[in-house]
C-alpha positions as CSV (number, residue, x, y, z in Angstrom):
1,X,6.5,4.4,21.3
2,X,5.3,7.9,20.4
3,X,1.8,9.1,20.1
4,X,-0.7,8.6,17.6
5,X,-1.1,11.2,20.9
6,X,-2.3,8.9,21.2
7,X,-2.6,10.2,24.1
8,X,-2.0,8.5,19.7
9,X,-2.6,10.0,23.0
10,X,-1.7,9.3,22.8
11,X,-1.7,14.4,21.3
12,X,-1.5,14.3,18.2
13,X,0.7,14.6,16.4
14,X,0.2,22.0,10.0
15,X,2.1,25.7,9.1
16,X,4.6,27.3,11.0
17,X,4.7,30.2,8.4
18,X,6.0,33.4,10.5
19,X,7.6,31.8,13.2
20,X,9.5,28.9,14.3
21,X,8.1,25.6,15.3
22,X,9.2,25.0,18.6
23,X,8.3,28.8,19.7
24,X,4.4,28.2,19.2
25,X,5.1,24.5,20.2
26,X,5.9,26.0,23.8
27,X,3.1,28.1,23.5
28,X,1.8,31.9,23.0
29,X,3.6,32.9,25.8
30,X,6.9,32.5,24.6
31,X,10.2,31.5,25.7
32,X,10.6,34.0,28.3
33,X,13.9,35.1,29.5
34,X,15.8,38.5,28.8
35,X,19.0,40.4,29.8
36,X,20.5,39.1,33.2
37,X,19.5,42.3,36.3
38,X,22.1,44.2,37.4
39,X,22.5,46.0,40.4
40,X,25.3,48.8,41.5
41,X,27.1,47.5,38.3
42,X,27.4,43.9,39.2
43,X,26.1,41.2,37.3
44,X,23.5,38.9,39.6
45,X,24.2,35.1,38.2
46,X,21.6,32.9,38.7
47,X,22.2,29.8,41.3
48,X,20.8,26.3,40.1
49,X,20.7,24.6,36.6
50,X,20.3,26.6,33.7
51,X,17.8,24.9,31.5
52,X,17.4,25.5,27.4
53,X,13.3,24.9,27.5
54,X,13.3,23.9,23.6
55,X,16.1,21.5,24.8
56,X,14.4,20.2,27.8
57,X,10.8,20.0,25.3
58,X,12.8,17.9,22.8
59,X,13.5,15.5,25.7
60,X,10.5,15.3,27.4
61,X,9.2,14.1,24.2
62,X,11.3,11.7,23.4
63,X,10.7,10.2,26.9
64,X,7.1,10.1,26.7
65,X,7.4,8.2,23.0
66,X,10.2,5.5,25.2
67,X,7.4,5.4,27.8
68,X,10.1,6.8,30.6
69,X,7.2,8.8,31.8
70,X,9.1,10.1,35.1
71,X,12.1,11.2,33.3
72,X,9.3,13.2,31.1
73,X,8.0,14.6,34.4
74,X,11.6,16.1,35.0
75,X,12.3,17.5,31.8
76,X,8.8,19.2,31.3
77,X,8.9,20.6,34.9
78,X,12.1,22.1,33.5
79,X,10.3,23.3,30.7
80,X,7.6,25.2,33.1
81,X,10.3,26.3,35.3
82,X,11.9,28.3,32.1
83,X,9.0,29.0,30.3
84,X,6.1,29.2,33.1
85,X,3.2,30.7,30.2
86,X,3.6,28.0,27.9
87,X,0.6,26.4,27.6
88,X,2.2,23.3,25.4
89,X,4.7,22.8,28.1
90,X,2.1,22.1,30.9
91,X,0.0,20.3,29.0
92,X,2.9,17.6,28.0
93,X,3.8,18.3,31.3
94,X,0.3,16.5,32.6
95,X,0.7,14.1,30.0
96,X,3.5,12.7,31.7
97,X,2.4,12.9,35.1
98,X,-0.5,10.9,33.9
99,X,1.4,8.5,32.8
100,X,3.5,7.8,35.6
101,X,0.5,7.5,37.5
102,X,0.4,10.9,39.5
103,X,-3.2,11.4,38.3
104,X,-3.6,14.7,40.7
105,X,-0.2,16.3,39.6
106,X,-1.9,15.7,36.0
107,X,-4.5,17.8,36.7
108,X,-3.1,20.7,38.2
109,X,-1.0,20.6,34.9
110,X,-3.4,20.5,32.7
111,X,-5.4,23.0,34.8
112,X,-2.3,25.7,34.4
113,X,-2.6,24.8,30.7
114,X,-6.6,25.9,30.6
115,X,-5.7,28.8,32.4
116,X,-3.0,29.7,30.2
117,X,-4.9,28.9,26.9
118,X,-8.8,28.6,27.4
119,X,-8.7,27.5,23.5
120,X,-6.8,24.5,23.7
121,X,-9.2,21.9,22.9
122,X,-6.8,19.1,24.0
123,X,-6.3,20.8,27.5
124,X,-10.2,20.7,27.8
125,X,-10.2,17.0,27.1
126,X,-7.5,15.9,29.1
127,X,-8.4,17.8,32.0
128,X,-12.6,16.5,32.0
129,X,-11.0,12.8,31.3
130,X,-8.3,13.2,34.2
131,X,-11.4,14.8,36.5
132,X,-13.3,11.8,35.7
133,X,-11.1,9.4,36.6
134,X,-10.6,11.4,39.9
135,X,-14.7,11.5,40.7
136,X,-14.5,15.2,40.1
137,X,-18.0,14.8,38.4
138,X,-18.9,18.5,38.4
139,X,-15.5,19.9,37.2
140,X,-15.5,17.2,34.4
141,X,-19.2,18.7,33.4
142,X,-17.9,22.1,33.0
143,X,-15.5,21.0,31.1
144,X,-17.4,19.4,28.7
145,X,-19.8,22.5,28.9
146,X,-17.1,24.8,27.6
147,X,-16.2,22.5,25.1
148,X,-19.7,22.3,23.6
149,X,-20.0,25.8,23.9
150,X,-16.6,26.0,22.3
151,X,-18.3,24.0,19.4
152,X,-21.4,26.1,18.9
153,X,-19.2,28.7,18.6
154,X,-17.0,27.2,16.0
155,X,-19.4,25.6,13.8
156,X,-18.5,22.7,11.1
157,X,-16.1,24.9,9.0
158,X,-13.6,25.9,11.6
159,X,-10.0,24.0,11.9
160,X,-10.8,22.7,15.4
161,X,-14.6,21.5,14.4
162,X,-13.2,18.0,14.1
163,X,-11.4,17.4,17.5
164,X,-14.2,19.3,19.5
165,X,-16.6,17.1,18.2
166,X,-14.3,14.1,18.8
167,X,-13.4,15.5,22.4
168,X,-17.2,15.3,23.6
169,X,-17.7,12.2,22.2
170,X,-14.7,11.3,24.8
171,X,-15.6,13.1,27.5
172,X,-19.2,12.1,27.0
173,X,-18.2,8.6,26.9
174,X,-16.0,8.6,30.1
175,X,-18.8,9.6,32.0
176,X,-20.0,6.4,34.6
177,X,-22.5,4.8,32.6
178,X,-21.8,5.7,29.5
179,X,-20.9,3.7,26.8
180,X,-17.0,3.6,25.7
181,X,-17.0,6.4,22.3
182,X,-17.0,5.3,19.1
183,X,-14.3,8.0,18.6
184,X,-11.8,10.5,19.6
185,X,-9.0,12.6,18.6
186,X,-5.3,11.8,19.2
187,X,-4.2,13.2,22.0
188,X,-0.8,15.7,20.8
189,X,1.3,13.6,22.6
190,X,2.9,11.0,25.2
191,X,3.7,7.8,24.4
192,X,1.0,5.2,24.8
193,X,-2.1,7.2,25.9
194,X,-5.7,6.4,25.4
195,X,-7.9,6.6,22.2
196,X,-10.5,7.1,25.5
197,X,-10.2,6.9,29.0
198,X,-9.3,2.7,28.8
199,X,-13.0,1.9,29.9
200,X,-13.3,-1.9,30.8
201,X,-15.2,-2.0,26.9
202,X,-13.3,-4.8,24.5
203,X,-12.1,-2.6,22.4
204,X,-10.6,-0.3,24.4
205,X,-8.9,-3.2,26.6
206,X,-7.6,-4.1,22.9
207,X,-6.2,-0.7,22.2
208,X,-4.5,-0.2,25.3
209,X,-2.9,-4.0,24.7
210,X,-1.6,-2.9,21.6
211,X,0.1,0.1,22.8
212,X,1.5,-1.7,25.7
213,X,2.6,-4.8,23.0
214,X,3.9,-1.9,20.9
215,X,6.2,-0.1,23.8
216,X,7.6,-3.4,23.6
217,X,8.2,-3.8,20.4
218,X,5.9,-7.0,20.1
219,X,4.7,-5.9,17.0
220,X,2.9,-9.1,15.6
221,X,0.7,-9.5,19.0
222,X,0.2,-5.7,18.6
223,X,-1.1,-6.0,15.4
224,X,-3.6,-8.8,16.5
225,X,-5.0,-6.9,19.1
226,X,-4.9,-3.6,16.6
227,X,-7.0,-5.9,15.0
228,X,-9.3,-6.9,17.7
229,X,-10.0,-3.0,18.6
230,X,-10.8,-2.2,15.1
231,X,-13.5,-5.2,15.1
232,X,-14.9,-3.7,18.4
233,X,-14.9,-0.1,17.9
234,X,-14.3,0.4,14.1
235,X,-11.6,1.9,11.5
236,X,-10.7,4.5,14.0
237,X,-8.5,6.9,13.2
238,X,-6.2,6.0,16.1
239,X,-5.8,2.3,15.3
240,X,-5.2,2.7,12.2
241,X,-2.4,5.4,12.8
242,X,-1.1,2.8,14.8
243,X,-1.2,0.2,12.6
244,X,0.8,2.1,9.8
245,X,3.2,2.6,12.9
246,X,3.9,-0.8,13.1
247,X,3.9,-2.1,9.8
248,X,6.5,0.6,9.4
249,X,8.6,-0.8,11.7
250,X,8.5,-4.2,10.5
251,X,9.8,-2.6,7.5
252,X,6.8,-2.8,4.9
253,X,6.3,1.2,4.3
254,X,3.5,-0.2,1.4
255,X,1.5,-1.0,4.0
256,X,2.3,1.4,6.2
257,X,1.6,4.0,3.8
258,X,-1.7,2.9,3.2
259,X,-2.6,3.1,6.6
260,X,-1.8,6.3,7.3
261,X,-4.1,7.6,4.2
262,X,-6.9,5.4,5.8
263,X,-6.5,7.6,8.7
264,X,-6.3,11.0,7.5
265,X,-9.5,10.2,4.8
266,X,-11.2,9.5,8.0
267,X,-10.0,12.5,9.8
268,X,-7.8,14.9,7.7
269,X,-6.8,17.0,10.9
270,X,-5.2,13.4,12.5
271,X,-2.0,14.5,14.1
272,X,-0.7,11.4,15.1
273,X,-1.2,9.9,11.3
274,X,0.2,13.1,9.9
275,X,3.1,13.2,11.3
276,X,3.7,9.6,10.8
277,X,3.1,9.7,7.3
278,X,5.6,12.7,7.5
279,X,8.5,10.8,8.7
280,X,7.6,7.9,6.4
281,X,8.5,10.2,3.4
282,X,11.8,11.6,5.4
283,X,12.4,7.8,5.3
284,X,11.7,7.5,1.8
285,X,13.4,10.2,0.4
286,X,10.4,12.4,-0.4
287,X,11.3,16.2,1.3
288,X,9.0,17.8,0.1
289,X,6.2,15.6,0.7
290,X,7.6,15.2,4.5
291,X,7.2,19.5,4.3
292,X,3.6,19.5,2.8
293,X,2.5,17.2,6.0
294,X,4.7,19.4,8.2
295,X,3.0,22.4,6.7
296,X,-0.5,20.7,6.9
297,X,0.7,20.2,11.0
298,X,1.5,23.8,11.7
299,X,-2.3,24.8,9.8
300,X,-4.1,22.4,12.6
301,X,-1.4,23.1,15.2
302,X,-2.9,26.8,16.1
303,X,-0.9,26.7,19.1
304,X,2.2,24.5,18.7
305,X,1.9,20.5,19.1
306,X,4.5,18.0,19.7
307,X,3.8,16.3,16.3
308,X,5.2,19.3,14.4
309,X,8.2,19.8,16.3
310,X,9.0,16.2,16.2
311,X,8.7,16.3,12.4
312,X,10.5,19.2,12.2
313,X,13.4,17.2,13.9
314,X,12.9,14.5,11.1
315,X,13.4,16.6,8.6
316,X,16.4,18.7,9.9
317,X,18.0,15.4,10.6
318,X,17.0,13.8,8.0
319,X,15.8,10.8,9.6
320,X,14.6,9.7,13.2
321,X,16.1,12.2,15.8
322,X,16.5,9.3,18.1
323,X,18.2,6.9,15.7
C-alpha cells in the first residue's frame, strides 16, 4: 500500500520545470559522485557494491508502499551511502526505520534530514512525532518551536502555509494530554503511516485499521473502518485519499475520482490525493491531465517528494511501475 504519506504517511505524495524529478527528489545536494581518483596513473576501483541511488530510491519506495519496511531500510541506506546530502533520502530512510519499528534509527534519520535541509517541513514533523513517542519532550518542543516560527515567517500565502499549519496541529496533538488533531498533512511517503501519531482516540485506532485492512487488500473492512475514522475525526484529507485508493482498486474509478477531488478541495497541496488522482488518469487514458497533477506535485514538492517521482514512473510507463 503506498502513502496517502500517509505517512498517506503515510509523505505525501507539483513542477519539475529545470531539472529532473528524481534529482530534487534526492534532494538539494545532489547525486554526488564524479570521475574515479587516480594515482601514479592507475585507476583506484572501488571495493563493495556499486549502488545507482535513483535505482536504489525507486525501490525503497516501492517497499515501503508493499509494507516490506526492512527491505526499505536497506535500499534507502544504499541511497545515503551514494548520496549522503540528500535530504529526501534520509527522510524516507527514517520512514522506513519507523516502520519496522527501529524508532531510534528513525530519528537519527530524520535528524540528518533537518540538518541537511532545515526547511523541510515534513522532516520537522516526523522528527517532533518520533521524539514524542521516544519521551524526548524537550527536543519534540523545539521542534514544534521552529515549525511555528517557520509559520510566522511564511504567512497564509506561502506554498508550505498549509502543511506547517497541519504539522503543529500534529505535533501539538501528540503531545501527552492532548487531544488526537483534527488534522494533518500526508506524510511524503511509506506505506501505511499515520494521519497522527496512532493516539488510542477512535478515530485514529480506525485509520490505522484501515491501512492495515488495506496492506491486505481487505478492502470492504477497510472501507468500513475508513468510514468509522471519518465519523470520529471528520472528512479528512487523508481518509478520503484513501478511500478513492480503494474504490480504485475495486475498480469503480467514478468513485474514486470523486474522492480524490474531495480531498484536494479540502487541501489543494494534498500529495497523497494528487498523485493518486494522477495515476487514475494514466489509468484512464488522460496524459495530460496525469501531467497537470504531476506538474501541480513538482510546484508543492520544493525539494523533491516521493509522490512526484512515483508519478513520474506512471507516466513513463504508462501505467503502475509495479504492475
Amino acid at each position: 500500500m503506498k502513502r496517502a504519506s500517509v505517512s498517506l504517511v503515510v509523505a505525501s505524495g507539483l513542477a519539475l520545470v529545470a531539472a529532473p524529478a528524481m534529482t530534487l527528489a534526492m534532494g538539494s545536494g545532489g547525486m554526488g559522485g564524479g570521475g574515479m581518483p587516480s594515482g601514479g596513473g592507475m585507476s583506484t576501483v572501488p571495493s563493495g557494491p556499486q549502488y545507482d541511488p535513483e535505482v536504489e530510491y525507486q525501490h525503497g519506495t516501492a517497499d515501503l508502499q508493499a509494507g516490506k519496511f526492512k527491505d526499505a531500510v536497506t535500499d534507502f541506506e544504499h541511497v545515503t551511502e551514494t548520496a549522503p546530502r540528500s535530504a529526501n533520502g534520509w527522510l524516507m530512510l527514517g520512514e522506513a526505520r519507523e516502520g519496522a519499528g527501529d524508532l531510534r534509527g528513525a530519528q537519527k534519520a530524520y535528524e540528518r534530514s533537518v540538518k541537511l535541509d532545515g526547511t523541510s517541513v515534513q522532516a520537522h514533523r516526523e522528527l517532533a512525532l518520533a521524539e514524542i513517542k521516544l519521551n524526548q519532550m524537550d527536543k519534540a518542543r523545539a521542534e514544534l518551536a521552529t515549525l511555528q516560527a517557520n509559520a510566522a515567517k511564511c504567512g497564509d500565502g506561502c506554498p508550505d502555509a498549509a502543511d506547517l499549519k497541519a504539522a503543529i496541529s500534529a505535533v501539538q496533538g501528540a503531545m501527552p494530554g492532548s487531544a488526537a488533531p483534527a488534522a494533518a498533512p500526508a506524510a511524503s511517503n511509506g506505506a501505511a503511516t499515520h494521519l497522527s501519531v496512532a493516539s488510542p482516540g477512535a478515530g485514529d485506532g480506525a485509520y490505522v485499521r484501515a491501512v492495515s485492512l488495506i496492506n491486505e487488500r481487505r478492502w470492504d473492512e477497510a472501507l468500513a473502518s475508513l468510514d468509522k475514522a471519518e465519523a470520529a475525526l471528520g472528512p479528512h484529507p487523508d481518509i478520503l485519499t484513501y478511500k478513492g485508493y480503494v474504490w480504485r482498486r475495486k475498480g469503480d474509478w467514478t468513485k474514486a475520482e470523486d474522492y480524490y477531488r474531495q480531498a484536494l478541495a479540502l487541501d489543494p497541496n494534498h500529495r497523497g490525493a494528487t498523485e493518486y488522482y494522477g495515476e487514475l488518469k494514466v489509468l484512464k487514458g488522460d496524459m495530460a491531465g496525469a501531467r497537470a497533477m504531476l506538474a501541480r506535485l513538482d510546484q508543492v514538492c520544493t525539494y523533491g517528494c516521493a509522490e512526484a517521482v512515483e508519478l513520474k514512473l506512471w507516466i513513463d510507463r504508462g501505467g503502475d511501475p509495479a504492475a
